[in-house]
ROSE-4610 file (N, C-alpha, C; in Angstrom, 1 decimal, always signed):
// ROSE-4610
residu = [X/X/X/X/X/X/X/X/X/X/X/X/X/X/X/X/X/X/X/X/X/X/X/X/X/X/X/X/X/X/X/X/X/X/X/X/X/X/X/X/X/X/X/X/X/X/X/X/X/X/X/X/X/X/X/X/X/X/X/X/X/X/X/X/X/X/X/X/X/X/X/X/X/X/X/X/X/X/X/X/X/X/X/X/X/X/X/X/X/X/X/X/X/X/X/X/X/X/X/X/X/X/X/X/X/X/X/X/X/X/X/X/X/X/X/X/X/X/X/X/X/X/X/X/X/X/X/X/X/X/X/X/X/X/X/X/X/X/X/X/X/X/X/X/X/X/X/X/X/X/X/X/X/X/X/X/X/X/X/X/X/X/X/X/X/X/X/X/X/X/X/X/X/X/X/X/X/X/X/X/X/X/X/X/X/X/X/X/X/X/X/X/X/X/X/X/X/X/X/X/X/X/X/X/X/X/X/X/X/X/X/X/X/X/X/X/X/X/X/X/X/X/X/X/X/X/X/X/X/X/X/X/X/X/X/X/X]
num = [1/1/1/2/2/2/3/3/3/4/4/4/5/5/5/6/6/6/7/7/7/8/8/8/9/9/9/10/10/10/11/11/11/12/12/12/13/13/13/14/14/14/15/15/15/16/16/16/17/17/17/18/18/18/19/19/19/20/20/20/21/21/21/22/22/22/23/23/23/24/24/24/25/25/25/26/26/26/27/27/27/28/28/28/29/29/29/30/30/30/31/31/31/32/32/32/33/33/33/34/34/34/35/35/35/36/36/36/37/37/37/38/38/38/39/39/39/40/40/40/41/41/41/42/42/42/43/43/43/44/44/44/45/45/45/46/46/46/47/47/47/48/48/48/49/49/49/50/50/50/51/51/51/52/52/52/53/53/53/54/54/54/55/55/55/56/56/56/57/57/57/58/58/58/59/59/59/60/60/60/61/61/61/62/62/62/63/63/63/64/64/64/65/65/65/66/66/66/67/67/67/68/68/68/69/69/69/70/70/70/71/71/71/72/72/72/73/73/73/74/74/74/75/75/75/76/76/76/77/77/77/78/78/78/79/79/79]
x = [+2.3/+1.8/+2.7/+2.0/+3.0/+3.4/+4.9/+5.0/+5.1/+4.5/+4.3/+5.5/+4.6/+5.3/+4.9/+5.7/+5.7/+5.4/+6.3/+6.1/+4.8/+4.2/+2.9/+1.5/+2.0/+0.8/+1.2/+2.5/+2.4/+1.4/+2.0/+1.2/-0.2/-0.7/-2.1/-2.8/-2.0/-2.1/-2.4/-1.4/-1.6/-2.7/-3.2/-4.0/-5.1/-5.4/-6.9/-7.0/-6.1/-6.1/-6.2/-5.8/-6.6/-7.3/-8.0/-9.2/-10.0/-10.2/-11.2/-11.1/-9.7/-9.9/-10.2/-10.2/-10.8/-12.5/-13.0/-14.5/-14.9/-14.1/-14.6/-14.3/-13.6/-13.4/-12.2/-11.6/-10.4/-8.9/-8.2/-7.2/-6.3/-5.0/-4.0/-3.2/-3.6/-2.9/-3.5/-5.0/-5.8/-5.8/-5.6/-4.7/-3.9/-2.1/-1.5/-1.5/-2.5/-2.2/-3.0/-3.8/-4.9/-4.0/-2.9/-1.6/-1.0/-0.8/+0.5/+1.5/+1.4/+2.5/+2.2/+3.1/+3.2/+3.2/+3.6/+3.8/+2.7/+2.4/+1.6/+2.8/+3.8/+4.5/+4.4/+4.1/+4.4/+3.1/+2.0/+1.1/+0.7/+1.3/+1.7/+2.7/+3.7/+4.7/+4.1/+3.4/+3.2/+2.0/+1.2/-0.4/+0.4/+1.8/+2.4/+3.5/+3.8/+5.0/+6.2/+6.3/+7.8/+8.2/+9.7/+11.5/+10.5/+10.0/+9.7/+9.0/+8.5/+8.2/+6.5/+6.2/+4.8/+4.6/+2.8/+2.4/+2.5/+3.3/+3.2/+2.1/+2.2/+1.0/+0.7/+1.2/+0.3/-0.3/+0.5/-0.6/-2.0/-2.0/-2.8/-3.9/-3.7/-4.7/-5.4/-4.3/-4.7/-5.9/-5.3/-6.0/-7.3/-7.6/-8.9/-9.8/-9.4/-9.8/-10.6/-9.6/-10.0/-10.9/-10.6/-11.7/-13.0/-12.9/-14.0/-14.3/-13.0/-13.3/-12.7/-13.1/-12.3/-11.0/-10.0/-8.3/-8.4/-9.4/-9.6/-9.3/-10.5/-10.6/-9.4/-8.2/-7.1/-6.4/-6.3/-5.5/-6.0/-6.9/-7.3/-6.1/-6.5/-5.6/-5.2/-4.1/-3.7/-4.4/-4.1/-4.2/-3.1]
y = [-50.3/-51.5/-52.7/-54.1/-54.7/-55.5/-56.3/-56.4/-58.1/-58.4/-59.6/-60.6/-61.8/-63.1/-64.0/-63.7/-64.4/-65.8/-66.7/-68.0/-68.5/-67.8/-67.7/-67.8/-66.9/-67.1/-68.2/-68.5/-69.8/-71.0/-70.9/-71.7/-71.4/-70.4/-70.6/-70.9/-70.5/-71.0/-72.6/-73.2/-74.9/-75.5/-74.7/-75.1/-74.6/-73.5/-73.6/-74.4/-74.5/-75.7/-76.9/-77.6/-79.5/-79.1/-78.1/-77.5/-77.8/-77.1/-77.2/-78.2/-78.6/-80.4/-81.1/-81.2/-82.4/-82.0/-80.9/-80.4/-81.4/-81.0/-81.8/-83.2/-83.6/-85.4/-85.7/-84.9/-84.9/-85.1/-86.2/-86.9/-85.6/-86.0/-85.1/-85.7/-86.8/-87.5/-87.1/-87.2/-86.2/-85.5/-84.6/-83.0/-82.6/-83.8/-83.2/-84.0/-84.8/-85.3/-84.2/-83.7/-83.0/-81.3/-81.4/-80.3/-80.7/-82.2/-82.4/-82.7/-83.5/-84.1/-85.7/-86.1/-87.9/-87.9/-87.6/-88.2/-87.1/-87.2/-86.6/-85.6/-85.4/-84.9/-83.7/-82.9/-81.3/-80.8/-81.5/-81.0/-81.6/-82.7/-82.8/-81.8/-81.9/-81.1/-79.5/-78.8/-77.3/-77.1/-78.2/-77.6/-78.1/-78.3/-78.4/-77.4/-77.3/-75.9/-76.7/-78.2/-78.9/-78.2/-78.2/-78.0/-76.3/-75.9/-74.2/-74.7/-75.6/-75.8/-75.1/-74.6/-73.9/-73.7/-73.1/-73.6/-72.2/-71.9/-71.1/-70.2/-69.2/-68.9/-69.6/-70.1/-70.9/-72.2/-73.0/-73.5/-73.4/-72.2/-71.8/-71.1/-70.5/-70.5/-72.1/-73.1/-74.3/-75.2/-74.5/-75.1/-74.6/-73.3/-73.0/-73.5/-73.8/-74.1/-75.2/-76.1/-78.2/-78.0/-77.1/-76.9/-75.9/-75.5/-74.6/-73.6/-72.9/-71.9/-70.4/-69.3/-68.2/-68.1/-67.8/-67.7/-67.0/-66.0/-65.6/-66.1/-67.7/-68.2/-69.2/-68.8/-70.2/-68.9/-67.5/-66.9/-66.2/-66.8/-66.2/-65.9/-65.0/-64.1/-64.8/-65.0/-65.6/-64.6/-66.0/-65.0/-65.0]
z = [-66.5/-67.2/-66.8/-66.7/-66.1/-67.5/-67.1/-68.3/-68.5/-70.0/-70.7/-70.3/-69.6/-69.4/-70.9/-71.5/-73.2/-72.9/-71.7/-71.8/-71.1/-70.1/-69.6/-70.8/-71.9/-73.0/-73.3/-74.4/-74.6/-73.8/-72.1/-71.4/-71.6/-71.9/-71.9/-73.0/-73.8/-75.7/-75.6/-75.0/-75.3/-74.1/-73.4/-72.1/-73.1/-73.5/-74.2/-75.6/-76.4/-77.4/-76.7/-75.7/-75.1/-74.8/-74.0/-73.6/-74.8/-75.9/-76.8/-78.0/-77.7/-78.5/-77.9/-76.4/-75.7/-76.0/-75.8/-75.6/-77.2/-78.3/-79.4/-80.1/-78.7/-79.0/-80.2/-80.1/-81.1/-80.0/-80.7/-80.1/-80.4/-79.7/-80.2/-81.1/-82.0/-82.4/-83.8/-83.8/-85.0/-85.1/-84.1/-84.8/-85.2/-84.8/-85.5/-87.1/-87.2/-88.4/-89.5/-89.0/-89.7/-89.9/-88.8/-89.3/-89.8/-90.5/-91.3/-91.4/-89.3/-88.9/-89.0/-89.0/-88.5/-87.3/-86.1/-84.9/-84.2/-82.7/-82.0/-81.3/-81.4/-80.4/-80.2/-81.6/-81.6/-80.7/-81.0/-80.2/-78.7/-78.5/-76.6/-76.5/-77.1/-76.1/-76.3/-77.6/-77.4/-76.7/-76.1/-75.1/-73.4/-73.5/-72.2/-72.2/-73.3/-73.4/-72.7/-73.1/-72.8/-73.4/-72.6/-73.5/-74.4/-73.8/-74.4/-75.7/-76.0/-77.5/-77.5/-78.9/-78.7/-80.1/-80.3/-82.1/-82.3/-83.3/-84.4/-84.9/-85.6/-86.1/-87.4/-88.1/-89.0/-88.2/-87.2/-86.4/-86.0/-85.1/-84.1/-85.6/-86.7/-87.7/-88.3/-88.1/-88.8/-87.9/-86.7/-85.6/-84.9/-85.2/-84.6/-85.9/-87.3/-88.4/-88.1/-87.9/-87.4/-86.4/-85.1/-84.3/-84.4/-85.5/-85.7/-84.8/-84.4/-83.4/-83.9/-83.4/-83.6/-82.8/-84.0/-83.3/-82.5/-82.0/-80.4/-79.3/-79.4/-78.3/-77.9/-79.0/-78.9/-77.9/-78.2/-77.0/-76.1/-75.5/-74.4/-73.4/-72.5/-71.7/-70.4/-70.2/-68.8/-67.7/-66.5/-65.0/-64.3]
């Protein structure tokens, strides 16, 4: 079995989250307000995985929420 690149999901975590907030015209600025933050940063820097930073699970629940998607499709599987 080969074994899990942890920081690889992350990467792919924040690449399908701008993926499917860009698909629904939602800023990153509106998401993280609609998570609860003031500034946009948490969610540029975790769909880039800067400085290792990445969304949580009550995130990634809050967020397929705003996006109306199944928490499925927020972790799809790297290649």
């Amino acid at each position: 079995m080969e074994e899990l690149d942890i920081d690889k999901v992350h990467q792919q975590i924040g690449k399908n989250i701008a993926e499917l907030r860009k698909a629904k015209n939602i800023s990153q600025l509106e998401l993280s307000l609609k998570l609860g933050h003031k500034s946009v940063s948490i969610v540029a820097s975790a769909e880039r995985f800067y400085k290792k930073r990445h969304f949580n699970i009550e995130h990634l629940i809050k967020i397929a929420h705003i996006l109306e998607v199944d928490i499925c499709d927020l972790l799809k599987p790297y290649k």
